[in-house]
ROLUMLUM-640466 format. One record per residue: x, y, z of N, C-alpha, C in turn. Coordinates in steps of 0.05 Angstrom, whole numbers, padded with zeros to 5 digits, always signed. Layout:
ROLUMLUM-640466
XYZXYZXYZ
...
//
This chain:
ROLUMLUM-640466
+00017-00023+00000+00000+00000+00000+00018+00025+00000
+00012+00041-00015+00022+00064-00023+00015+00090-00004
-00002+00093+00009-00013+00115+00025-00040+00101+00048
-00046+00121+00053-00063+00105+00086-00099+00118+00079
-00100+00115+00048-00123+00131+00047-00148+00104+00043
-00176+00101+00052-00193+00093+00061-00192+00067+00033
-00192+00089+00010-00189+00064-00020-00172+00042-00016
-00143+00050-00002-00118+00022-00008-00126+00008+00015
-00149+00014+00033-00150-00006+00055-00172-00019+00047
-00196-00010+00042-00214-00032+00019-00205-00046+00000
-00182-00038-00017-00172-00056-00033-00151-00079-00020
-00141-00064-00003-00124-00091+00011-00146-00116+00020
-00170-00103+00043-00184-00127+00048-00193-00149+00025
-00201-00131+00006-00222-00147-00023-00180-00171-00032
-00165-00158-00031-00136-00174-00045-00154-00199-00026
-00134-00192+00013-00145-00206+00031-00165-00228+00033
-00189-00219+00023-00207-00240+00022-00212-00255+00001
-00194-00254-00029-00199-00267-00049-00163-00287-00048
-00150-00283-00034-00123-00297-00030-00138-00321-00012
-00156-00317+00003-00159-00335+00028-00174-00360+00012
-00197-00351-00003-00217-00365-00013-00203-00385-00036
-00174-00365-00043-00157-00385-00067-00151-00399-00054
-00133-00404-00028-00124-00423-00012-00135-00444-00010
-00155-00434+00001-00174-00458+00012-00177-00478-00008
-00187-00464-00031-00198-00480-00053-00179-00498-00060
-00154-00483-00063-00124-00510-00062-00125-00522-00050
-00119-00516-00028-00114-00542-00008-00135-00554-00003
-00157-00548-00008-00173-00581-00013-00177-00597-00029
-00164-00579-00052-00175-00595-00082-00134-00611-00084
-00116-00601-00068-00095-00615-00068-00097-00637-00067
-00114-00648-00039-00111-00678-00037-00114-00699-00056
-00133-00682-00071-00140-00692-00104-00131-00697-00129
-00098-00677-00116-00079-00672-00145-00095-00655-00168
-00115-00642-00158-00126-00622-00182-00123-00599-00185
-00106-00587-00203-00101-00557-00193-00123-00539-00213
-00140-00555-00230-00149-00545-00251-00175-00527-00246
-00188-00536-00220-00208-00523-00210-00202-00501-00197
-00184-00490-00182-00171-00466-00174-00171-00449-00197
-00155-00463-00214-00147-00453-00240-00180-00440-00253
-00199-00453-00252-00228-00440-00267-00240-00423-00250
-00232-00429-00227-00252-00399-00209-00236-00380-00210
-00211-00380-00218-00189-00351-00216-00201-00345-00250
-00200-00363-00270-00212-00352-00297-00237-00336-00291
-00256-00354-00276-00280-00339-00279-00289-00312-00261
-00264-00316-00246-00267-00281-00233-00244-00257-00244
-00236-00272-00258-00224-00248-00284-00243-00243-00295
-00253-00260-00312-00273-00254-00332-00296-00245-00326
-00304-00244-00304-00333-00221-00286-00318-00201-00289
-00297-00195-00275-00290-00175-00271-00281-00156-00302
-00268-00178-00314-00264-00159-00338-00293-00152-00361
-00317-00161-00352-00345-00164-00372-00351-00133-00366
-00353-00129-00325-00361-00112-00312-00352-00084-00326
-00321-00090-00330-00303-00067-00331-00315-00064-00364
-00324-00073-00376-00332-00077-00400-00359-00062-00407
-00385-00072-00392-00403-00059-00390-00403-00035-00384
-00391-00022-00359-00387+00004-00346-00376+00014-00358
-00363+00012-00389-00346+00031-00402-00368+00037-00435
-00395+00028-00423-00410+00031-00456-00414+00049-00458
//
């Protein structure tokens, strides 16, 4: 974080709470040897995110 202003601390939590939810999803889907499902929920929350950023720019 670059400065102590109210934005980089909402954005830290939102990093925060989408690192946790990756974790998890690994290490359960480890025991499985599958990394491929981690792998499609990180695609499909790019791709919201980049539709979003998409729409909001019509």
């Amino acid at each position: 974080m670059h400065s102590l202003s109210l934005s980089e601390w909402i954005s830290a939590v939102s990093y925060l709470g989408g690192g946790l939810v990756f974790s998890i999803i690994y290490v359960k889907e480890k025991e499985k040897e599958n990394i491929y499902y981690p792998l499609l929920v990180h695609i499909l929350g790019n791709s919201l995110s980049f539709m979003i950023l998409v729409i909001s720019n019509m």
